[in-house]
C-alpha positions as CSV (number, residue, x, y, z in Angstrom):
1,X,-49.6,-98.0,-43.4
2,X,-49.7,-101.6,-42.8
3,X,-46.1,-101.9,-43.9
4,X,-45.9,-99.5,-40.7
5,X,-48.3,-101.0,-38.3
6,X,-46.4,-104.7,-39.1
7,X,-42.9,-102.8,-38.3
8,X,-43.7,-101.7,-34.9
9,X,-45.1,-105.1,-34.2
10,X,-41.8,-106.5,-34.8
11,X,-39.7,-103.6,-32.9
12,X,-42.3,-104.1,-29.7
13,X,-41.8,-108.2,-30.1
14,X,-37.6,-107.7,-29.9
15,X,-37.6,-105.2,-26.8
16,X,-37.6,-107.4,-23.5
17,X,-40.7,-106.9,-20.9
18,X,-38.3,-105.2,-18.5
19,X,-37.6,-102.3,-21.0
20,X,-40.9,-102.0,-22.2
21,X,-42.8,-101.7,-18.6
22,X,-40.6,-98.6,-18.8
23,X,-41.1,-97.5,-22.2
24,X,-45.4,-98.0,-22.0
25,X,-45.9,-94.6,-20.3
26,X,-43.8,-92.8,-23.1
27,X,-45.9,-94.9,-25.6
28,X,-49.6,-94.4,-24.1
29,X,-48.2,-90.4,-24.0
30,X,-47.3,-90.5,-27.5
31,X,-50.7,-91.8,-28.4
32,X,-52.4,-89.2,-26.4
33,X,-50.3,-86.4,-28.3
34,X,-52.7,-86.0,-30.9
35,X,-55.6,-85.1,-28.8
36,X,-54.0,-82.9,-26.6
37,X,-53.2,-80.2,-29.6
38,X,-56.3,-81.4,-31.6
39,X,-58.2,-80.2,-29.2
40,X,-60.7,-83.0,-29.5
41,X,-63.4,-85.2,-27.6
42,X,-62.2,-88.6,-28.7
43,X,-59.2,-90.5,-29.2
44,X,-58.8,-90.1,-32.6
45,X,-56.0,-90.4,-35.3
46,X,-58.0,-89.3,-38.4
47,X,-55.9,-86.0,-38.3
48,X,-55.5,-84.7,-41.8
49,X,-51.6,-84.1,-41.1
50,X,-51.5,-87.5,-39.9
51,X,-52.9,-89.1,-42.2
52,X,-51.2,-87.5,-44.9
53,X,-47.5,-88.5,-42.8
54,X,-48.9,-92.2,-42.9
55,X,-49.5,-92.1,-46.8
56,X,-46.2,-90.8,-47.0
57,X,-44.8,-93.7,-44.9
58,X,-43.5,-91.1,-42.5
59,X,-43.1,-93.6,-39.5
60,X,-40.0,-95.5,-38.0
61,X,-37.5,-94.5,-41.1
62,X,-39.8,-94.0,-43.9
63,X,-39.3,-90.2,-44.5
64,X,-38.9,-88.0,-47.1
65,X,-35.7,-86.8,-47.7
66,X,-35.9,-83.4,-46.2
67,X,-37.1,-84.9,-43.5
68,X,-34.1,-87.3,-42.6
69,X,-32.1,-83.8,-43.6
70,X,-33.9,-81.8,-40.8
71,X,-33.1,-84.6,-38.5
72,X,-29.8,-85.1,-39.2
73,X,-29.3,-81.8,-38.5
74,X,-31.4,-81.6,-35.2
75,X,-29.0,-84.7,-34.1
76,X,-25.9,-83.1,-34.8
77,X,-26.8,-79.9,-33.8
78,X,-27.9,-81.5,-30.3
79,X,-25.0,-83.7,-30.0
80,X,-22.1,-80.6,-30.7
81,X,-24.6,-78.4,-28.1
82,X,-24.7,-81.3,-25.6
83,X,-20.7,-81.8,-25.9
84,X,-19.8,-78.1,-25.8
85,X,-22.5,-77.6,-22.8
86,X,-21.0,-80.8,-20.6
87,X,-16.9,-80.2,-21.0
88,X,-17.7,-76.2,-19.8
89,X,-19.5,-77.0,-16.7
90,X,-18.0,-80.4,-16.1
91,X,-16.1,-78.8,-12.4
92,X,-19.5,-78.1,-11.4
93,X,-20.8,-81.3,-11.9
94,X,-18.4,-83.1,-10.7
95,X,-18.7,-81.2,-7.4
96,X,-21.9,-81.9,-7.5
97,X,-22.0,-85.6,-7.5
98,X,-19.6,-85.7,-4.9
99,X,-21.9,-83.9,-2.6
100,X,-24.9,-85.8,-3.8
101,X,-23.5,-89.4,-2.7
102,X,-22.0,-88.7,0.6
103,X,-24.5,-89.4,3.3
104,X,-22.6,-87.2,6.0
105,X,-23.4,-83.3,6.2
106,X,-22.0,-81.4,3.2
107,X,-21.9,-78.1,5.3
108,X,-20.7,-76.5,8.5
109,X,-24.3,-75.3,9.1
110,X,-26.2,-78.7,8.8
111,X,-23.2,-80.2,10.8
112,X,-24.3,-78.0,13.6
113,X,-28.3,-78.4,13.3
114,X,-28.0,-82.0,13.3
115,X,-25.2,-82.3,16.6
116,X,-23.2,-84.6,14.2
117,X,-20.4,-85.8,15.9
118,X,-18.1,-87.1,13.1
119,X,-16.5,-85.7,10.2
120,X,-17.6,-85.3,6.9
121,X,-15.0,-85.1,3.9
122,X,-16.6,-82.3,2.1
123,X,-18.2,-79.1,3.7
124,X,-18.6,-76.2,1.2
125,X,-18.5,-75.7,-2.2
126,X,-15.2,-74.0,-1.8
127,X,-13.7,-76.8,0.6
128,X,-14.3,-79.0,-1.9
129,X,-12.6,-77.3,-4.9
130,X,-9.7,-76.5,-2.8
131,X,-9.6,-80.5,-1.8
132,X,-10.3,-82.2,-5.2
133,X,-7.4,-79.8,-6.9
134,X,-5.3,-81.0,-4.1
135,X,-6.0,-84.4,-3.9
136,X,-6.1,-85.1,-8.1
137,X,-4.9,-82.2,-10.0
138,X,-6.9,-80.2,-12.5
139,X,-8.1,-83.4,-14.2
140,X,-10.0,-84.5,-11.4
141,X,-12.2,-81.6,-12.3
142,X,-13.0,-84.0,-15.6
143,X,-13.2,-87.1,-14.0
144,X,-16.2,-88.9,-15.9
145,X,-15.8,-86.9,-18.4
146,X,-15.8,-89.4,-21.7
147,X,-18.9,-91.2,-20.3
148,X,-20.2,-87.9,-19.9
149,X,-19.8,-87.3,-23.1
150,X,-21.0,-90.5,-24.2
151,X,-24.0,-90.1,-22.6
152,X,-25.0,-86.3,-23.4
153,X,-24.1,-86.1,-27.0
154,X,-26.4,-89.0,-27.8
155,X,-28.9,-87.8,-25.5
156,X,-29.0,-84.3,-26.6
157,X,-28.7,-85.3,-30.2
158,X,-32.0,-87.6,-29.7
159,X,-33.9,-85.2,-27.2
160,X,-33.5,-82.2,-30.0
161,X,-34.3,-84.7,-32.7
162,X,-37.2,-85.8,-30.9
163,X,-38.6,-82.7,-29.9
164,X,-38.6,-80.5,-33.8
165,X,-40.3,-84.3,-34.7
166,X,-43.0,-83.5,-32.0
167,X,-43.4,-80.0,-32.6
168,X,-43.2,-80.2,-36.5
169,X,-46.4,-82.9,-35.9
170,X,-48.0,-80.3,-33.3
171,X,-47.6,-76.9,-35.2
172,X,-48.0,-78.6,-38.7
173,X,-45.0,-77.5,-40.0
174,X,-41.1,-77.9,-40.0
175,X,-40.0,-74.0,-39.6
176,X,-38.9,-73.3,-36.2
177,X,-40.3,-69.9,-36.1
178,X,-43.8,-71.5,-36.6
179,X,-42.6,-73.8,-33.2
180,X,-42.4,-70.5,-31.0
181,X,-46.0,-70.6,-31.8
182,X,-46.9,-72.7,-29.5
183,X,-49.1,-73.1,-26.7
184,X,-46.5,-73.2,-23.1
185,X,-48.5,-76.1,-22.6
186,X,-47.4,-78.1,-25.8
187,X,-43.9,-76.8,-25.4
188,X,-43.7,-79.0,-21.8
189,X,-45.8,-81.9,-22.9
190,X,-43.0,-81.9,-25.9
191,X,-40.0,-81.2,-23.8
192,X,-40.9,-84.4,-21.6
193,X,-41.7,-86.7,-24.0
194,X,-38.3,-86.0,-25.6
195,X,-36.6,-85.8,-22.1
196,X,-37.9,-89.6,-21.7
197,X,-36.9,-91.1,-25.5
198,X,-33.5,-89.5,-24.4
199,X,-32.9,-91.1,-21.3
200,X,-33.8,-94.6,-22.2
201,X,-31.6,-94.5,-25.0
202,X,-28.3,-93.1,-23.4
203,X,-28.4,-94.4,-19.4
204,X,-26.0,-96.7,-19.0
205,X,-23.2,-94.1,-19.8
206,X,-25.1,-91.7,-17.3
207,X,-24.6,-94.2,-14.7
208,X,-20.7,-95.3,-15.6
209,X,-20.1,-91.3,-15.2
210,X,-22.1,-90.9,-12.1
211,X,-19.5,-93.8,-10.5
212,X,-16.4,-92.9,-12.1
213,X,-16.8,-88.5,-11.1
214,X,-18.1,-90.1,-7.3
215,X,-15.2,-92.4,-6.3
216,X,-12.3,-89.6,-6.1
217,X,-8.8,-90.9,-5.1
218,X,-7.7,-93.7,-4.8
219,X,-9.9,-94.9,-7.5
220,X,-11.9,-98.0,-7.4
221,X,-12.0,-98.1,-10.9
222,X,-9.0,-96.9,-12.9
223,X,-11.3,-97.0,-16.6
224,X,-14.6,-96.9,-17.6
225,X,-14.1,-100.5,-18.8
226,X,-13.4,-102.1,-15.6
227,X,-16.7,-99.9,-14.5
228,X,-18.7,-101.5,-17.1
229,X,-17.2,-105.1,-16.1
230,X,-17.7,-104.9,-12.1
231,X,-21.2,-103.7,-12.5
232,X,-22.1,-106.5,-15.1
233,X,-20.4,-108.9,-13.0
234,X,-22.0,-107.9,-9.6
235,X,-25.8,-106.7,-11.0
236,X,-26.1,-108.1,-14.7
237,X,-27.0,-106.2,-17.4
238,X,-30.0,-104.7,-15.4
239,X,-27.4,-103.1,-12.8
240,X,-26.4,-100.8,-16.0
241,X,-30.2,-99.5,-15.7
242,X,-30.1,-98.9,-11.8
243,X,-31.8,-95.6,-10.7
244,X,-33.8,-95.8,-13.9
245,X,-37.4,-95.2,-12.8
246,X,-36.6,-92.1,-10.3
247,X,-35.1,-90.8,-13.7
248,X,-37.8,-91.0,-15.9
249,X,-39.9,-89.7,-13.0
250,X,-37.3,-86.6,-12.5
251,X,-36.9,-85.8,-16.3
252,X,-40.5,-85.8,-17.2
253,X,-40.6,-82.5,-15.2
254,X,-37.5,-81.2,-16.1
255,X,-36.8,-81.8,-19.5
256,X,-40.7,-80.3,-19.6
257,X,-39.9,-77.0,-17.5
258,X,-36.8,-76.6,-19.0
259,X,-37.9,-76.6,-22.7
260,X,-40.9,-75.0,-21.8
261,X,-40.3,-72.5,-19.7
262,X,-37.2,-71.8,-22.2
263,X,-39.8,-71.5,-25.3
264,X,-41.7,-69.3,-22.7
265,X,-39.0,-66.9,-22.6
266,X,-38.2,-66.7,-25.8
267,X,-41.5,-65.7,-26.9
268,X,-41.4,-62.7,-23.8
269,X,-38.0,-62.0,-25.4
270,X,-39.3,-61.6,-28.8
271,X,-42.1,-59.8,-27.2
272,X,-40.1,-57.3,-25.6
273,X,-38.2,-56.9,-29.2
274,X,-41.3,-55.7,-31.1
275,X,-42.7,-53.8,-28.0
276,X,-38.8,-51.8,-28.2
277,X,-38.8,-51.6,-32.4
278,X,-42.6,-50.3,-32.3
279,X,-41.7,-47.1,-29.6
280,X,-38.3,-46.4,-31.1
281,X,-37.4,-44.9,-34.7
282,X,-37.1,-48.4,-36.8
283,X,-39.3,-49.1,-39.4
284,X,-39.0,-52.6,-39.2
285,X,-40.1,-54.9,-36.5
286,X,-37.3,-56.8,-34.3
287,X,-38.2,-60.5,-34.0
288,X,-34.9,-62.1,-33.6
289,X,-33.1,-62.9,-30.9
290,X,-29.5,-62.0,-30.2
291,X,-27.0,-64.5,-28.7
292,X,-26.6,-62.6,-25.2
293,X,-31.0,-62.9,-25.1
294,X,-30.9,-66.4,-25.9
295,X,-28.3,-67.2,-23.1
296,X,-30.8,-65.4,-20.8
297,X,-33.6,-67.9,-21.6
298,X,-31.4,-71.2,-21.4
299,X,-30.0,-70.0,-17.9
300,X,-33.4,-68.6,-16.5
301,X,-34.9,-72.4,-18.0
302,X,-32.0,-74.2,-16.4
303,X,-32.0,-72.5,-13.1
304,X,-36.0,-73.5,-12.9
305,X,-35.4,-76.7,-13.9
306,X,-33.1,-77.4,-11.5
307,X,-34.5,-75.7,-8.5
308,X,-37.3,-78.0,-9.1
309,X,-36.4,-80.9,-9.7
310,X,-32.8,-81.6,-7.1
311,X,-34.3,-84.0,-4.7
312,X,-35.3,-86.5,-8.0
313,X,-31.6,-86.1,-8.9
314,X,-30.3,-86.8,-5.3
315,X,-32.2,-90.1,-5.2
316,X,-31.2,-91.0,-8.7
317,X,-27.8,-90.6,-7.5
318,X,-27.6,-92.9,-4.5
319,X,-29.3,-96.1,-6.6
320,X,-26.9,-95.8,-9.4
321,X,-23.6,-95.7,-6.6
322,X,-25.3,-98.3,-4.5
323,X,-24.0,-101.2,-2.9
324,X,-20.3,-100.1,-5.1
325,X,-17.2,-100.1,-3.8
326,X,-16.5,-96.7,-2.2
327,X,-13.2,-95.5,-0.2
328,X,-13.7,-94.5,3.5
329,X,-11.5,-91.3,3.1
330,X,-14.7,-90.1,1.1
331,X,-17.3,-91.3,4.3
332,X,-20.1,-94.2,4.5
333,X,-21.3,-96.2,1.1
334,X,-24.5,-96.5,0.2
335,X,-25.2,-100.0,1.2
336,X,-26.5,-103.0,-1.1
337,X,-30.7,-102.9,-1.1
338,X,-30.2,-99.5,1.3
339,X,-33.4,-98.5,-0.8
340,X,-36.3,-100.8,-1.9
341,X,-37.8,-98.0,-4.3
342,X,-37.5,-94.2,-4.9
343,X,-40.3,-93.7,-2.1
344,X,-38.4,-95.3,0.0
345,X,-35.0,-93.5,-0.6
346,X,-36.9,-90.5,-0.2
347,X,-38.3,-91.3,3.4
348,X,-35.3,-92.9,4.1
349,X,-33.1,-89.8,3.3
350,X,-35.5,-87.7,4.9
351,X,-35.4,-89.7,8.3
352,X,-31.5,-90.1,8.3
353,X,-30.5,-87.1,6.7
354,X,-33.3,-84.4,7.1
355,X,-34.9,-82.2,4.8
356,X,-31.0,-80.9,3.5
357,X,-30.2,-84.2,2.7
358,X,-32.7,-84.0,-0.5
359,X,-30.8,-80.5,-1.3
360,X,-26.9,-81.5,-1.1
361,X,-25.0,-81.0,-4.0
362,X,-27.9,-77.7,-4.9
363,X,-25.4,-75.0,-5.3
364,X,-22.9,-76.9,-7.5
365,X,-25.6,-77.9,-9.2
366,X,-27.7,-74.6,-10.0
367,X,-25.0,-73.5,-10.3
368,X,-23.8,-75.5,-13.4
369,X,-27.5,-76.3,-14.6
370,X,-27.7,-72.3,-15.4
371,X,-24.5,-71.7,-17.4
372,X,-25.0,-75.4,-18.7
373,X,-28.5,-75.0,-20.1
374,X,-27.4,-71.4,-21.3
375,X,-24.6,-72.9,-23.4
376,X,-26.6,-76.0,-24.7
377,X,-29.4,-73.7,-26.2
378,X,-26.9,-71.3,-27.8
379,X,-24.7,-73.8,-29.5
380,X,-27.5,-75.6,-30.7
381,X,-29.5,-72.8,-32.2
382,X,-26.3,-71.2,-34.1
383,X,-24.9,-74.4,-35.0
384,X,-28.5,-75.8,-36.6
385,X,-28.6,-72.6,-38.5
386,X,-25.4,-73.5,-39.7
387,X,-25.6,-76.6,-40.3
388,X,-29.3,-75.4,-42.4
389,X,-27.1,-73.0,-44.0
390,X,-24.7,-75.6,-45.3
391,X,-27.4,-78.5,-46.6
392,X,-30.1,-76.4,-47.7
């Protein structure tokens, strides 16, 4: 234990005080977690599993070896899902952003409600799949995509590694089928606390895809090199973490809804499987899920994710493209310090753009986050079996 305790001392002494001020609400949560399934009065850590994990030296990567197995799995697993999920639905999302950063009206209908007078480059979801496939081919559809990539594989690869850890410590045991278990209210605290280890970790590749799928054509920045360069050169290394804190504040109730309102259904799902087995002419008891039932619960957990949680992702948006280079053709840039914090962006958008303006880019994006989360859940709970099947 002290071998621990002195390990973490030295981790929190390397991180600089601009990382951690983010990282202190993920680490007071963490030390919350075990009374909030222990149930108990005080803050205590005298849990029996706990303390047996300490005596083990389960902390940082002191682990058993079946324990790194399980998480290598839970990585890879999460990283194939995340990479599968993103190249699918990358049209969508590119659509998306594009909608999400221009400041003009991105609709006939909000053109006429707010008498605007100019003209706005993209007006419908359909305009704008009409004009990107004009404008840059079929691979416009990907533009972003390898930072995309680089940024969801790790992040899905930590977030699912994250969240079996927290559940395995909350349920007591490793077996998935123990995790449906579950309070609903342990599945979101879980979900959120992964959502958050996630982000922090993959960012900077969040933000060089959000800039590269925005800028369109010409391009401002032919790679994702001279990207990374321009922004180091302009904002320093802290530009690479711009829109950071109306992240964390967006996926704390996303990554929470959509885990656990996804480990909600599941559990209705299995629900309606014994309720069917027990009125019918089986013997035995149904409590698996089949693939087309678990792509029902990733898209219903998607779609109320995202419905949510839009405005967050608007906001995050226009920090991260701010004060960049941006071609007229594709209407106004967000200027340099156009937002002093994400209260202000949202009052600002508000004022300027109205009550639409925190909902532009919602189709696309429902759109996507549906078929997206459907896909992600899928892949990863056939390929983890798989890959279970293969090292066990």
């Amino acid at each position: 234990m002290d071998r621990c305790v002195l390990a973490s001392s030295v981790l929190a002494s390397q991180i600089p005080l601009r990382v951690q001020r983010y990282l202190f609400p993920l680490s007071l949560s963490l030390s919350l977690f075990p009374k909030i399934f222990n149930g108990g009065s005080s803050l205590s850590f005298l849990i029996p599993s706990f303390q047996t994990d300490l005596k083990k030296g389960d902390c940082f990567g002191m682990e058993e070896p079946g324990q790194l197995k399980r998480a290598a799995i839970d990585a890879t697993a999460g990283a194939i899902a995340g990479g599968i999920s993103r190249t699918v639905t990358s049209p969508l999302d590119v659509i998306k952003i594009r909608f999400q950063v221009q400041i003009e009206p991105t609709s006939s209908w909000a053109m006429l409600r707010s008498n605007w007078s100019g003209t706005s480059k993209y007006t419908g979801m359909f305009q704008a799949t009409k004009d990107i496939f004009r404008e840059e081919g079929l691979a416009g559809f990907w533009r972003g995509n390898v930072p995309a990539l680089l940024m969801v594989m790790p992040y899905t690869a930590i977030q699912f590694t994250v969240l079996h850890k927290f559940k395995t410590f909350a349920a007591g045991s490793s077996k998935t089928e123990d995790h449906v278990q579950l309070s609903p209210y342990l599945s979101y605290v879980s979900g959120a606390l992964a959502g958050c280890a996630a982000t922090v970790g993959s960012y900077p590749f969040d933000l060089l895809r959000t800039i590269l799928a925005s800028q369109g054509e010409p391009k401002v920045y032919p790679t994702m090199r001279s990207a990374f360069v321009d922004i180091v050169a302009n904002r320093g290394f802290r530009g690479l973490y711009a829109g950071l804190s109306p992240t964390l504040v967006e996926i704390i109730p996303y990554a929470g809804l959509q885990f656990g309102t996804y480990d909600t259904f599941k559990r209705w799902s299995m629900a309606w499987n014994r309720y069917r087995a027990a009125n019918s002419s089986l013997t035995d008891t149904e409590n698996g899920l089949s693939s087309f039932q678990l792509f029902l619960c990733g898209l219903a957990a998607g779609t109320c994710a995202k419905l949510v949680c839009h405005p967050l992702d608007v906001v995050k948006k226009r920090f991260q493209i701010e004060g960049l280079p941006r071609h007229p053709r594709y209407g106004a840039r967000v200027e340099h310090h156009a937002y002093r914090n994400m209260w202000h962006a949202l009052r600002q958008i508000l004022l300027l753009e109205g009550r639409a303006g925190l909902y532009k880019g919602i189709v696309p994006s429902t759109v996507k986050a549906a078929p997206a989360g459907a896909v992600t859940f899928v892949a990863y709970e056939y390929t983890s079996d798989w890959l279970e099947s293969i090292w066990t």
